[in-house]
C-alpha positions as CSV (number, residue, x, y, z in Angstrom):
1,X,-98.7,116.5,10.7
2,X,-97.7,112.6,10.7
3,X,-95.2,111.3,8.5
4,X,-97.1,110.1,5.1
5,X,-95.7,105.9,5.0
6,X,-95.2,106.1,1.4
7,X,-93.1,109.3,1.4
8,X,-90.0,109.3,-1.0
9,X,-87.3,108.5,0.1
10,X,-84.3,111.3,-0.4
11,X,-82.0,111.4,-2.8
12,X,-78.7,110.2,-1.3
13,X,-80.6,107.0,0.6
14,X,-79.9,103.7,-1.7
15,X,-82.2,100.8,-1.7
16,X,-80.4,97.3,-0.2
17,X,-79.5,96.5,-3.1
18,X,-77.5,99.9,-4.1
19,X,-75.8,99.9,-1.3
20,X,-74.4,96.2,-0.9
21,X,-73.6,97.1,-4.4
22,X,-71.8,100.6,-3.8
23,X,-70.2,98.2,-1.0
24,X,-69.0,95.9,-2.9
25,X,-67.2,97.7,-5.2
26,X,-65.8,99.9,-3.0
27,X,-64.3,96.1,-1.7
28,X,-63.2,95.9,-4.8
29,X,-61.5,98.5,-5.1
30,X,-59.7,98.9,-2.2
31,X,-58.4,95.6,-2.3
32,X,-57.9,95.1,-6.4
33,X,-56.9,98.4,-7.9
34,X,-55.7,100.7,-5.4
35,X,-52.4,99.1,-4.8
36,X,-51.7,99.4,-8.8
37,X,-53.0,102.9,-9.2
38,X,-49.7,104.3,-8.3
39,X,-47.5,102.2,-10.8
40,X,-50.3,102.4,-13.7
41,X,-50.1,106.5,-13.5
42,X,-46.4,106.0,-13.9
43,X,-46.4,104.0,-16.3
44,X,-49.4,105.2,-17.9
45,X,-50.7,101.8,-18.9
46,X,-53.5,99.9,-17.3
47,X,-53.2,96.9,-15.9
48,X,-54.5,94.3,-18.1
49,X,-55.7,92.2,-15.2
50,X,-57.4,94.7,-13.2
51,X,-59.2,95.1,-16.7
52,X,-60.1,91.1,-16.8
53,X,-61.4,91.2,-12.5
54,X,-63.8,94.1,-13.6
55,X,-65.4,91.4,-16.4
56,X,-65.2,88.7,-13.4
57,X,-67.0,91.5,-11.1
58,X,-69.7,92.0,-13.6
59,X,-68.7,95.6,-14.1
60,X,-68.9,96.0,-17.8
61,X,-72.5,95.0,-18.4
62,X,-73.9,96.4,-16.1
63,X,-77.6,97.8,-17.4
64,X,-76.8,94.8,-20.3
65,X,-80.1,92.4,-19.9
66,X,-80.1,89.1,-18.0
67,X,-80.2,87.6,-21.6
68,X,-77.1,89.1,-23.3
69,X,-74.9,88.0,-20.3
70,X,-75.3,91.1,-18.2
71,X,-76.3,92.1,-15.0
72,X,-79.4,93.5,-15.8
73,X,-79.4,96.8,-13.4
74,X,-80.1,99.9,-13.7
75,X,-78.5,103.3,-15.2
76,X,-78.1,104.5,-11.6
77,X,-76.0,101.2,-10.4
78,X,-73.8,101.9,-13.0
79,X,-73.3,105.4,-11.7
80,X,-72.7,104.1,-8.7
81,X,-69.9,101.6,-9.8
82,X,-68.4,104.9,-11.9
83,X,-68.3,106.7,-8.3
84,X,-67.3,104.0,-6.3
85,X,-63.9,103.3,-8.8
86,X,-63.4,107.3,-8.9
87,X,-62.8,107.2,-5.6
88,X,-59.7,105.2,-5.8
89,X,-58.4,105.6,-9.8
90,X,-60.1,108.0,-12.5
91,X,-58.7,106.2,-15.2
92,X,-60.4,102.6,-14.1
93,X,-63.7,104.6,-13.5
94,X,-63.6,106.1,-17.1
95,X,-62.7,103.1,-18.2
96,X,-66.2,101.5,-16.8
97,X,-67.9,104.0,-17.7
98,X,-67.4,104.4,-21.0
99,X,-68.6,100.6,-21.7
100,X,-71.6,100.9,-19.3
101,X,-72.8,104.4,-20.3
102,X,-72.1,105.0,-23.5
103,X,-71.1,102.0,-25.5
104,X,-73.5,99.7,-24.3
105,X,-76.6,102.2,-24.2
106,X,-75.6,102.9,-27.4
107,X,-76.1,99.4,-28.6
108,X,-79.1,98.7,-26.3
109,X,-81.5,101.5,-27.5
110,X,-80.2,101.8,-31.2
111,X,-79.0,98.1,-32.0
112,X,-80.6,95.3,-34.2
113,X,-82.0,92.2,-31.9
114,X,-78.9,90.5,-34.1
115,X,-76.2,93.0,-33.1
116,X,-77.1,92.8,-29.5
117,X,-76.9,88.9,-29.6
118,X,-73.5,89.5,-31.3
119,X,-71.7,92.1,-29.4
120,X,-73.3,92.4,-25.7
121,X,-72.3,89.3,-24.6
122,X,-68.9,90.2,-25.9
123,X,-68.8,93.3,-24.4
124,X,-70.4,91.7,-20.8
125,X,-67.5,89.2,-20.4
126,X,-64.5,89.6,-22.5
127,X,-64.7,92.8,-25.0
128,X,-64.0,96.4,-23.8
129,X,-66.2,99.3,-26.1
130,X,-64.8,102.5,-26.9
131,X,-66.8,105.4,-28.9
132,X,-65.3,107.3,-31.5
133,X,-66.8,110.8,-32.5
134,X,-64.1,113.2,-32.3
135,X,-61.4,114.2,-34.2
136,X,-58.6,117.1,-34.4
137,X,-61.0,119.5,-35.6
138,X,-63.9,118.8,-34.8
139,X,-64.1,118.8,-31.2
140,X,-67.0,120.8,-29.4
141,X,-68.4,121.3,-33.0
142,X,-68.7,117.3,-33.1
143,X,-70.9,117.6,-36.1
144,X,-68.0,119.0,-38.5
145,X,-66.5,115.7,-38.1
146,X,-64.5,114.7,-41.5
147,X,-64.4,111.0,-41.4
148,X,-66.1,109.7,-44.6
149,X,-67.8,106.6,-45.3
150,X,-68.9,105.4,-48.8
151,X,-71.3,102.9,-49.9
152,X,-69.9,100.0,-52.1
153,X,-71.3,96.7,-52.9
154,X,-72.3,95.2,-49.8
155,X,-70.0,97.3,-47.8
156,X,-68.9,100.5,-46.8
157,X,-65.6,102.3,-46.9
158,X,-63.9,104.3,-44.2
159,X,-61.6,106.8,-44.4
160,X,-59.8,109.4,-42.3
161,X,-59.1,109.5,-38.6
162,X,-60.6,109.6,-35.3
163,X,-58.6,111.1,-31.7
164,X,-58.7,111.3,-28.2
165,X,-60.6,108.6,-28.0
166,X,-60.9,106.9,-24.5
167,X,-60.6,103.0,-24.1
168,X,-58.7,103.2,-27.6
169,X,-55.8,100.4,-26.7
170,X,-58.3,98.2,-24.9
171,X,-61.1,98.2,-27.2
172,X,-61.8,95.3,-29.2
173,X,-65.3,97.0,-31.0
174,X,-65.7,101.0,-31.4
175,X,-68.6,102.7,-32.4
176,X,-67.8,105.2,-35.1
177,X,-69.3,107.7,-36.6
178,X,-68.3,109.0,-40.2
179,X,-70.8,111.1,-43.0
180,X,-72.1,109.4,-45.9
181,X,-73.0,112.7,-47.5
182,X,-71.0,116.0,-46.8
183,X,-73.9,117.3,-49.4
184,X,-76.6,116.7,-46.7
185,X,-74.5,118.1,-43.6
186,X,-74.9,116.7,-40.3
187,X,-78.0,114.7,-41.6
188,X,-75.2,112.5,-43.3
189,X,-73.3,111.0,-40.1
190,X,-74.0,107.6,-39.8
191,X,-72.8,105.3,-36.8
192,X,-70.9,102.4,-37.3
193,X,-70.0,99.0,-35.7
194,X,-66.1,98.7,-35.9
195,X,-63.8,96.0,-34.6
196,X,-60.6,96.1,-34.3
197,X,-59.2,93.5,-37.0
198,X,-61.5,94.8,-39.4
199,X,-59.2,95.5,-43.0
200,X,-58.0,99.1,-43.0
201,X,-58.1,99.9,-38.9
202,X,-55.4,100.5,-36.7
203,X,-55.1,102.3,-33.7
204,X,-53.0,105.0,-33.8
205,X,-50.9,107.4,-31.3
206,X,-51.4,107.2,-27.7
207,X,-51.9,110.8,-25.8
208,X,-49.1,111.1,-23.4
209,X,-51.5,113.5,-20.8
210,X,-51.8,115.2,-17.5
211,X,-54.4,112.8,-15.8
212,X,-56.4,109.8,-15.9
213,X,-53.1,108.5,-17.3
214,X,-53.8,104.8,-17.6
215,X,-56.8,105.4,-19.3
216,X,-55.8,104.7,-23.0
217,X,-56.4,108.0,-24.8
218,X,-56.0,107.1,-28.8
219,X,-56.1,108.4,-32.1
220,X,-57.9,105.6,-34.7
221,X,-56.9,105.0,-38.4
222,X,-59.1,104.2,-41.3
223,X,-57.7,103.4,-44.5
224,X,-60.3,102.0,-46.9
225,X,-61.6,100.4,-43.5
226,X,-64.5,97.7,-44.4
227,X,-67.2,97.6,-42.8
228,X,-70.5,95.2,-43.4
229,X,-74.0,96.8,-44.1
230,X,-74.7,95.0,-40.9
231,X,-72.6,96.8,-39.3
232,X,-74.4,100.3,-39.4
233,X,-76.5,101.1,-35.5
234,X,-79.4,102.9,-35.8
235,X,-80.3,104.4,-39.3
236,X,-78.4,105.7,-41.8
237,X,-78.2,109.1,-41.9
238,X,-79.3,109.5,-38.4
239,X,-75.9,108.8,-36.6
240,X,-75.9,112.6,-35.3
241,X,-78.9,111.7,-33.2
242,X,-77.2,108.8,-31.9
243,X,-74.5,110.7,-30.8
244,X,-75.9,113.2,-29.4
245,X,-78.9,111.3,-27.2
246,X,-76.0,109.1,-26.1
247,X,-73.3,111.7,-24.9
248,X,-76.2,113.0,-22.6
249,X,-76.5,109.7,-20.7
250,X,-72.9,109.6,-20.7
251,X,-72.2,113.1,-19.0
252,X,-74.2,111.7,-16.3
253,X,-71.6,109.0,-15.8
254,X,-68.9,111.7,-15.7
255,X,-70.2,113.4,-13.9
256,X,-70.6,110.4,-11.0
257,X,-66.7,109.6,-11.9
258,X,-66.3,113.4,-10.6
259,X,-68.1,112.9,-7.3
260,X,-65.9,109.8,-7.2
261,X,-62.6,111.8,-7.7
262,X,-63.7,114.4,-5.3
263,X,-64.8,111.9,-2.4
264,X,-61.1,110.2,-2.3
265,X,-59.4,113.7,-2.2
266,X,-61.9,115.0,0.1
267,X,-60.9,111.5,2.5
268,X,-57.4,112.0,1.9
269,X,-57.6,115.9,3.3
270,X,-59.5,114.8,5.8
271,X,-57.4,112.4,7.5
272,X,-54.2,114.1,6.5
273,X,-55.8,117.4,8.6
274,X,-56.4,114.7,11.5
275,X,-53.2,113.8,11.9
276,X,-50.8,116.7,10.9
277,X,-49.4,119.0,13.5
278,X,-48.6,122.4,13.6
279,X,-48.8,125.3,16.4
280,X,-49.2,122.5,18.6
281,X,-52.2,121.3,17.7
282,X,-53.7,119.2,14.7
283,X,-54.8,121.8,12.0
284,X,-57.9,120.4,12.0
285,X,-58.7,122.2,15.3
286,X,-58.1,125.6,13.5
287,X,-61.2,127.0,12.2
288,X,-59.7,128.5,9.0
289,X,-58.8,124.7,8.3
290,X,-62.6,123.8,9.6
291,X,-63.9,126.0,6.8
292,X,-62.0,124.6,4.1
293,X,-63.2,121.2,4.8
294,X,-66.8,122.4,5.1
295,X,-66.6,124.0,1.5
296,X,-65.4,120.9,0.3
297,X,-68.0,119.0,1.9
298,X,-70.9,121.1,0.6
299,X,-69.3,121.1,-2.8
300,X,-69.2,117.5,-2.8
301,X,-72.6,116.8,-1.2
302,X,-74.3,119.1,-3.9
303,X,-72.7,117.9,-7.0
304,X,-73.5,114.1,-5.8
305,X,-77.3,114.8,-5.3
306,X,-77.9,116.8,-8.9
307,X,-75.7,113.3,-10.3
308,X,-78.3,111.1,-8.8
309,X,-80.7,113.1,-9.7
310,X,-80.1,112.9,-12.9
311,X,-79.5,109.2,-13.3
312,X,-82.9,108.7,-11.1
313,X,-84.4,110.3,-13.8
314,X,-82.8,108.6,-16.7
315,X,-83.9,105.6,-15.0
316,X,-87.4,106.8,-14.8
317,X,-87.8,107.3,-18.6
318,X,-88.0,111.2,-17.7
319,X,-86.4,114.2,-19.2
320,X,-83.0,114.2,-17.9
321,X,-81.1,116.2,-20.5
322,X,-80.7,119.3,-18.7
323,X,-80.3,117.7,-15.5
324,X,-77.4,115.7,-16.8
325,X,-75.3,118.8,-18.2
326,X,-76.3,120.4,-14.6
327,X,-75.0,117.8,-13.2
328,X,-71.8,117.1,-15.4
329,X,-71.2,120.8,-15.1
330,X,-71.2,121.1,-11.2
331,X,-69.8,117.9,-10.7
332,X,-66.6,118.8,-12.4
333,X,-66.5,121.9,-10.9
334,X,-66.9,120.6,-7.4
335,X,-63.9,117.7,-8.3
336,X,-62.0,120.7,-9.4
337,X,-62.7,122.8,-6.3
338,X,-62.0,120.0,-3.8
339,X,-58.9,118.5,-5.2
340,X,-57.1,121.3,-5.1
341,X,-58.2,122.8,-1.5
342,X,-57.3,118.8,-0.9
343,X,-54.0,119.9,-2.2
344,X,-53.6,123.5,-0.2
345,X,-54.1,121.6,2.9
346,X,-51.7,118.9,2.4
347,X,-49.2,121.8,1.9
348,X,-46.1,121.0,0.6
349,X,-47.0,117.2,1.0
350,X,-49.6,117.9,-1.5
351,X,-47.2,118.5,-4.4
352,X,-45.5,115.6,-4.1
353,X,-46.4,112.2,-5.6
354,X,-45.5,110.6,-1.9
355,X,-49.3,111.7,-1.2
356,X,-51.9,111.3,-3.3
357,X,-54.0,114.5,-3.7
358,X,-52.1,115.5,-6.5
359,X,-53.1,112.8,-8.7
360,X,-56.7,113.2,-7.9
361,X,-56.1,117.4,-9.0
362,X,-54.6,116.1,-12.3
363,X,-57.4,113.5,-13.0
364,X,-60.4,115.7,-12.0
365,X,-59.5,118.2,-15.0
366,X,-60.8,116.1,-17.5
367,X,-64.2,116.2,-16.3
368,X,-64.0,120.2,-17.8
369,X,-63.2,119.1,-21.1
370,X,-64.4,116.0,-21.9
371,X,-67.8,114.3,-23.3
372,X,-68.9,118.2,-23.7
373,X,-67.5,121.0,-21.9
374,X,-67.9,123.2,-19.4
375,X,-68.8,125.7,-21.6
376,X,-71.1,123.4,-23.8
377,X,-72.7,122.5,-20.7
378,X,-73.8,126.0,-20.0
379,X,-75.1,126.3,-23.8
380,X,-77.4,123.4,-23.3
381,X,-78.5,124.2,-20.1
382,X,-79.2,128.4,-21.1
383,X,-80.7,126.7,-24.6
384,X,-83.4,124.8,-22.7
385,X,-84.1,127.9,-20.4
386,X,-84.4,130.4,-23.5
């Protein structure tokens, strides 16, 4: 049987202009962020000019339109920038992709014409985006969220707290989402346009955590916080929708940051097994060691196709929900899997911060938690089985 000329291509083969992109970053990178990633997890700050080369790099808008400033790509090139940054620092690839995946979709399928003229240009060369649903206690149940907004004048009023949220220090506009009406339940939440001077916001405590460590992890303030009519997205009363239909794009993204984490451990065991000696020999050349790596590998491989997979999708305007918690789901399973073989085989090298598997074990544990569980993962995907 011949070869059909139009057959697709697979998943892991990028167009030209994927990969000179992939490229490009991973250029980027190397050269710009890897030398700082050891000093920013100490220090647990990022670096404020890595932050201004990834607006002069065109990282932060990436899907925006041609129009708004951005580079008008695709979801999938975002996920590919997410990776790409992963490989070298988790906390610069969450960083991305919070802006590309959720703060900016969020504005560009559920903003006014006159709030995208405002904020993506912003957002494309100067502002970072953070989102704001959680808060102490409501975490997986997002929708028990206690953060109230009331309507007065030409205004509305926020009050309460958000935490844990990502991008928190760096963020110059948040998207927020408080209820309206406890009486109508989740039907209430509404999602709002914040910026950071705005009369009765602060940001609050910074996490002191495990991994991703530069990545600012925040709690937010609102004390009578004001905030224009103009400055509700989507409808009122329909923030829960928003929230929801954006967190699934953005597992995808998380997922990709995963594959990203997992590829720079899995490089790091790989040439560390190359080059170390015992019995002799490299310990590459003993099989036990061989079948570690090829674990790894698989692990990697699998979670990196049902990523791409899922963003492909996305792209396509297809169902992609259940592909994207698949994918989040394995993805962070895989990062957890590989970093810390990554870290067996480096042996007592590995748990020391001379080497630098053991970052890439702390940072990958986030992608179990965060933007959903593990375990909320598994009810979505059983859910849509059922």
């Amino acid at each position: 049987m011949s070869q059909s000329a139009d057959a697709r291509p697979a998943l892991s083969v990028l167009s030209e202009d994927e990969r000179a992109f992939q490229e490009a970053v991973r250029s980027f990178a190397e050269s710009e962020i890897k030398p700082h990633v050891t000093h920013m997890d100490e220090k647990a700050e990022m670096d404020p000019q890595i932050v201004r080369k990834l607006f002069e790099m065109g990282l932060m808008g990436i899907e925006t339109p041609e129009k708004y400033g951005g580079a008008g790509s695709t979801f999938t090139m975002a996920c590919l920038a997410v990776e790409e940054l992963g490989r070298v620092d988790g906390s610069v690839s969450v960083l991305v992709d919070v802006q590309n995946t959720l703060v900016t979709n969020a504005f560009l399928k559920w903003g006014t014409e006159e709030q995208k003229e405002k904020y993506l240009p912003k957002m494309a060369t100067e502002w970072v985006g953070a989102y704001a649903l959680s808060e102490s206690s409501s975490g997986s149940d997002a929708f028990a969220l206690k953060l109230k907004g009331e309507l007065k004048g030409d205004k509305y009023v926020l009050n309460g707290s958000k935490l844990w949220i990502t991008n928190g220090k760096e963020a110059n506009v948040f998207i927020c989402f408080a209820n309206i009406d406890f009486g109508k339940g989740y039907k209430g939440i509404t999602a709002f346009i914040v910026e950071k001077d705005f009369k009765g916001f602060t940001v609050g405590k910074k996490e002191d955590k495990l991994g991703i460590r530069a990545s600012s992890t925040t709690e937010l303030l609102f004390e009578n916080c004001e905030v224009p009519l103009a400055n509700v997205l989507g409808e009122v009363g329909k923030g829960y929708k928003i929230a929801i239909e954006t967190l699934n794009e953005g597992r995808i993204g998380i997922g990709a940051q995963m594959v990203g984490i997992a590829q720079g451990a899995y490089e790091a065991a790989l040439g560390y097994v190359k080059s170390r000696e015992q019995f002799g020999k490299a310990i590459a050349q003993f099989q036990g060691v061989q079948f570690q790596l090829a674990e790894m590998r698989i692990e990697l491989e699998a979670a990196r196709l049902m990523v791409y997979n899922a963003a492909r999708l996305k792209d396509a305007g297809l169902d992609f929900i259940q592909a994207a918690a698949m994918a989040k789901y394995h993805a962070a399973q895989a990062a957890a899997f590989v970093t810390s073989t990554a870290v067996d085989l480096f042996g007592g090298n590995g748990f020391t911060k001379e080497y630098p598997v053991e970052k890439f074990w702390r940072d990958a544990k986030i992608g179990q938690i965060y933007e959903g569980t593990s375990n909320m993962q598994l009810q979505t995907i059983a859910k849509m089985e059922l």
